[in-house]
KEDOLUM-32587 format. One line per 10 residues: number of its first residue (from 0); for each residue x, y, z of N, C-alpha, C. Coordinates in pm, 1 decimal, m for minus. Last residue first. Example, Ala and Ser with C-alpha at 12.3 -4.5 7.8 and 13.67 -1.06 7.14 Angstrom:
2
1	1285.0,m225.0,708.0,1367.0,m106.0,714.0,1290.0,3.0,787.0  1319.0,m569.0,780.0,1230.0,m450.0,780.0,1320.0,m330.0,780.0
REM end
This chain:
116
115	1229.5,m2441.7,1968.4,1260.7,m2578.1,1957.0,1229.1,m2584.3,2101.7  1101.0,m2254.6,1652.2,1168.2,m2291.1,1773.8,1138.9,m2433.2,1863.6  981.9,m2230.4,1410.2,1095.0,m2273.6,1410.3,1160.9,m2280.6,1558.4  695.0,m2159.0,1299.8,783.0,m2089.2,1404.3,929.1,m2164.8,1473.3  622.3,m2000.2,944.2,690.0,m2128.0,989.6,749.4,m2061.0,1190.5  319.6,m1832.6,960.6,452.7,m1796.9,975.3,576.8,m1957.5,1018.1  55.1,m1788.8,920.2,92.8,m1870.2,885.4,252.0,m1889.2,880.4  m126.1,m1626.7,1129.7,10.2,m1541.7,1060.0,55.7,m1661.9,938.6  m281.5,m1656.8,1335.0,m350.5,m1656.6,1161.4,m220.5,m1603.7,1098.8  m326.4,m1839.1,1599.7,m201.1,m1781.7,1541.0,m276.2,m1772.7,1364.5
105	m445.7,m1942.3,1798.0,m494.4,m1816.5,1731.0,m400.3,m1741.8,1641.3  m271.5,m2087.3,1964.6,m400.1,m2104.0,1944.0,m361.3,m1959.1,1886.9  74.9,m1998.1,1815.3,m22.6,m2092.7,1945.0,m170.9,m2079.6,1901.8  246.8,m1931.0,1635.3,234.1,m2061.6,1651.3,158.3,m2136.6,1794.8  191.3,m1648.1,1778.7,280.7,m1709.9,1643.2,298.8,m1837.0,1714.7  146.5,m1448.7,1987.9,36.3,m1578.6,1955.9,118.3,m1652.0,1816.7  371.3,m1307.2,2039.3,341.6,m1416.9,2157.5,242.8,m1546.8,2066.4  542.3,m1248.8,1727.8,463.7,m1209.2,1838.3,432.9,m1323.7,1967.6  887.4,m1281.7,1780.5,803.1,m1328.4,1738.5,673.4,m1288.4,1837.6  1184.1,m1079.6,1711.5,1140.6,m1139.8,1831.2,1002.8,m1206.0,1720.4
95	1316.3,m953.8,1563.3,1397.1,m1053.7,1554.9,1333.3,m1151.1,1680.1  1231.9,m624.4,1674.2,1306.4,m709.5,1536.0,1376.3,m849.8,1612.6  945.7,m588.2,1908.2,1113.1,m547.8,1892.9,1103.3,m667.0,1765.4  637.6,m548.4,1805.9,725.9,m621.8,1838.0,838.6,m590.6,1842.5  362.6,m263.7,1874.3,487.1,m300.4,1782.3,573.6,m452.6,1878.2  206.5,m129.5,2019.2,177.8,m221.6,1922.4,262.0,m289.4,1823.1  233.1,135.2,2162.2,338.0,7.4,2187.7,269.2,m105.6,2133.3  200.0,391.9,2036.1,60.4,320.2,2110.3,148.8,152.6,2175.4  396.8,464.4,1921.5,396.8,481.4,2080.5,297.3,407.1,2122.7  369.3,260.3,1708.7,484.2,262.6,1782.7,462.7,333.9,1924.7
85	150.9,390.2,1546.9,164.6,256.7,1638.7,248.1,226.7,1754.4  263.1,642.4,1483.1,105.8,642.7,1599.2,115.6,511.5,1658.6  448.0,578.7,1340.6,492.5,646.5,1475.0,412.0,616.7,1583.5  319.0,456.8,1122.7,407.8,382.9,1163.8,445.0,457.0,1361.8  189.3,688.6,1057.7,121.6,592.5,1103.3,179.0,501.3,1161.0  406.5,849.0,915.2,347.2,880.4,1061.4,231.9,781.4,1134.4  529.5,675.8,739.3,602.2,712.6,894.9,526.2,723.2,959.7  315.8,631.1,543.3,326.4,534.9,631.5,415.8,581.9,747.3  250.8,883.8,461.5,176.4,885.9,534.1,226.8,743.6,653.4  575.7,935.7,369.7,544.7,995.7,471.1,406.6,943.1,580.2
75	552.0,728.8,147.4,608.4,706.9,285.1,645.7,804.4,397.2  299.9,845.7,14.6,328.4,715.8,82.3,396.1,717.3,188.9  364.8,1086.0,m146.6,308.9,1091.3,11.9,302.5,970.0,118.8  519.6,1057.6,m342.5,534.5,1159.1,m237.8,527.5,1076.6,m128.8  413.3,880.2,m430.7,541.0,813.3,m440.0,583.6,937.4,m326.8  217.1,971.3,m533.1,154.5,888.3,m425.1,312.0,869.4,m382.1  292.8,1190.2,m690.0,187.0,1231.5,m572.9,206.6,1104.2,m496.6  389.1,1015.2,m904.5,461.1,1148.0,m835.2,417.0,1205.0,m755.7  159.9,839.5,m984.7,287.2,790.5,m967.4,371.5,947.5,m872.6  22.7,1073.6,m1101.5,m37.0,1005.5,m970.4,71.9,905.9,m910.8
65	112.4,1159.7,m1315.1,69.0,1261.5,m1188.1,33.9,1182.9,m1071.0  90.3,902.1,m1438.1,205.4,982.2,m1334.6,212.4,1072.4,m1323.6  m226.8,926.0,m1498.3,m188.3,853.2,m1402.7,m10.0,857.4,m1309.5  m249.0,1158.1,m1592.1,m334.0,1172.3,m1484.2,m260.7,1060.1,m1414.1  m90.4,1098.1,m1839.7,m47.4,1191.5,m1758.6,m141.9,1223.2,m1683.3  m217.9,882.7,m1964.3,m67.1,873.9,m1921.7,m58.7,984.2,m1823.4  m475.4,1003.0,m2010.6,m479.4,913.0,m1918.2,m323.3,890.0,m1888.1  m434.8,1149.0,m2232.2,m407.6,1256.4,m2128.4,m412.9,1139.8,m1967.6  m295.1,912.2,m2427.4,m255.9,1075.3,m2408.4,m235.6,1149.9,m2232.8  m540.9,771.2,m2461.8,m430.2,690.8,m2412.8,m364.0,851.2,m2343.3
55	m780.7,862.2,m2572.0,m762.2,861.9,m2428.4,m648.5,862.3,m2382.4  m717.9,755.7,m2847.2,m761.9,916.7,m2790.5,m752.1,959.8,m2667.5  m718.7,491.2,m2809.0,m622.1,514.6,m2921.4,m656.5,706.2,m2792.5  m900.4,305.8,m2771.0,m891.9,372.5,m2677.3,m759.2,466.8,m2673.5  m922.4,175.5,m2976.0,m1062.3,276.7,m2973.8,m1041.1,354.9,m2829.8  m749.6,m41.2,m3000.8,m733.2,139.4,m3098.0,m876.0,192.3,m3057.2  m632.5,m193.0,m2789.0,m726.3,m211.6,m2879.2,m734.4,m46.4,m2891.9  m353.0,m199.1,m2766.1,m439.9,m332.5,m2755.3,m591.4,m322.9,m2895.6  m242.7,70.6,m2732.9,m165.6,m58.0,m2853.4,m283.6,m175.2,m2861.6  m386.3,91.6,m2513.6,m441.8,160.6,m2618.4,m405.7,119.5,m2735.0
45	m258.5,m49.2,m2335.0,m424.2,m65.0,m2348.9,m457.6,m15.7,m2470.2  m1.7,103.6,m2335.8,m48.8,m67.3,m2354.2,m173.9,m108.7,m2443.9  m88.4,364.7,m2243.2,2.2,282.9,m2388.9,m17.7,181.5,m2436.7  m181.7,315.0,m1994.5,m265.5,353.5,m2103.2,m250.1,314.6,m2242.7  85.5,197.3,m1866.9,m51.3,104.3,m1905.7,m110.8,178.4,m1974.7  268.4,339.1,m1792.7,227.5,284.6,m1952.4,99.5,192.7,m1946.8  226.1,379.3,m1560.3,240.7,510.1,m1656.4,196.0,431.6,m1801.9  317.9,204.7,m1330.8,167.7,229.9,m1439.4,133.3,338.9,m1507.4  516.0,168.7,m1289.8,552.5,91.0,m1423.3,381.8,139.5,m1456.7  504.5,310.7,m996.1,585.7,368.9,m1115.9,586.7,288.0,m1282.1
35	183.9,240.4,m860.9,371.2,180.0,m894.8,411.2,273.8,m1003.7  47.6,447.8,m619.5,58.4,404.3,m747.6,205.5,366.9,m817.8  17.3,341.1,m275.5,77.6,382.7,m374.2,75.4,349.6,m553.0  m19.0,183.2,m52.9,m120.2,268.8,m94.9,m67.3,365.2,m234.5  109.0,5.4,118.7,49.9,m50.5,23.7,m10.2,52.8,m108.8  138.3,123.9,310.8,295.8,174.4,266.3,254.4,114.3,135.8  m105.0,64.7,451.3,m44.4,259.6,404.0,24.6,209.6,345.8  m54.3,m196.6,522.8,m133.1,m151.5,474.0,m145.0,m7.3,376.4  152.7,m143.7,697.0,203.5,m233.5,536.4,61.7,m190.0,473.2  39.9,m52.2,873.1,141.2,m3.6,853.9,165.2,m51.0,720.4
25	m168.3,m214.3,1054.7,m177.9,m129.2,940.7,m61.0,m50.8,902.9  m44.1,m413.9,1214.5,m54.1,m255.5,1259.6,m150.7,m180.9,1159.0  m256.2,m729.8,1142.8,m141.4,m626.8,1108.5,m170.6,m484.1,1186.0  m483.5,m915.7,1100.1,m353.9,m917.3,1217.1,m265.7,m833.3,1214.3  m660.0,m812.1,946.2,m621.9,m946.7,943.1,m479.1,m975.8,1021.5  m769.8,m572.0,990.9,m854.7,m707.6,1016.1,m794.4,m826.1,962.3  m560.2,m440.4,923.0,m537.8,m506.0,1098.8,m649.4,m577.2,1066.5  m559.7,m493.2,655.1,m385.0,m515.8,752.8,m430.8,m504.0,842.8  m797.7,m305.7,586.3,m773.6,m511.9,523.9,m639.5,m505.0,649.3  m683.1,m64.1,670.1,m860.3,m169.1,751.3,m834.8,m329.4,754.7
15	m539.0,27.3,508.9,m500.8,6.1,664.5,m584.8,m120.0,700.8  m697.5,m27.6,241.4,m531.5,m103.0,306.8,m491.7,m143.6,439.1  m859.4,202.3,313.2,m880.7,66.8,298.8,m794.3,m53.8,299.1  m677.1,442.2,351.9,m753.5,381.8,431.9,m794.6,253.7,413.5  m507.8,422.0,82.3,m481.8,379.5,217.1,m566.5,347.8,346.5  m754.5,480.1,m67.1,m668.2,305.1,m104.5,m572.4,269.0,32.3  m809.2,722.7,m22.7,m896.8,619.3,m42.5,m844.8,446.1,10.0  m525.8,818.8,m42.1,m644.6,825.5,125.4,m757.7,704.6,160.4  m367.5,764.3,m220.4,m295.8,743.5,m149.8,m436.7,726.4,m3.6  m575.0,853.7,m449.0,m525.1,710.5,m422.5,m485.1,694.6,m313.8
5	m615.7,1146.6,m342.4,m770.4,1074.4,m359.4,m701.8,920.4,m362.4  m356.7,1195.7,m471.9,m401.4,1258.0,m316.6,m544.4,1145.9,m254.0  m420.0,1160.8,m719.7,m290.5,1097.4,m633.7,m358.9,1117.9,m515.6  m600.3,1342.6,m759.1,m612.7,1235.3,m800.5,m511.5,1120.1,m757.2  m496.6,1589.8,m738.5,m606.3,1604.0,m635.7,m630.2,1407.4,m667.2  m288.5,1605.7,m922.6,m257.0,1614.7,m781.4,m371.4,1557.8,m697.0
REM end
């Protein structure tokens, strides 16, 4: 638990940070913060690889989906409510609009802007 809890804060805070120092709400950043469900077997893997990690494999499966089932929790709760904090702060674009700087000086989105 305390090890999911420690991915989702650590890895989200730092997620958030990388997503607005590079133009983002931080929102994709949080929703980034999650351990994937296919990394249960990696210990398996690793340990099929090379046998000296044959002993570990065991209890490392089950620290890490303990951590698949903690982060898969808390993710998209932590991203709603961060998602909310933006949203009133009115940092958000309406859907289907383009920010103002997309395709003008200072545009780092690399986004094709297709208007005419």
């Amino acid at each position: 638990m305390l090890l999911g809890l420690a991915v989702v804060v650590l890895t989200g805070i730092a997620l958030m940070i990388a997503d607005r120092l590079t133009g983002g709400t931080g929102v994709a950043g949080i929703a980034a913060a999650s351990t994937a469900g296919n990394a249960a077997a990696v210990p398996a893997i690793v340990a099929s690889a090379n046998q000296a990690y044959a002993p570990a494999a065991p209890a490392a499966t089950i620290l890490v989906a303990a951590c698949v089932v903690v982060t898969a929790i808390l993710v998209p709760l932590a991203t709603h409510w961060w998602a909310s904090r933006v949203r009133v702060a009115g940092n958000t674009v309406p859907v289907g609009e383009a920010p103002p700087d997309v395709g003008g000086p200072g545009d780092r989105t690399g986004l094709p802007v297709g208007r005419e």
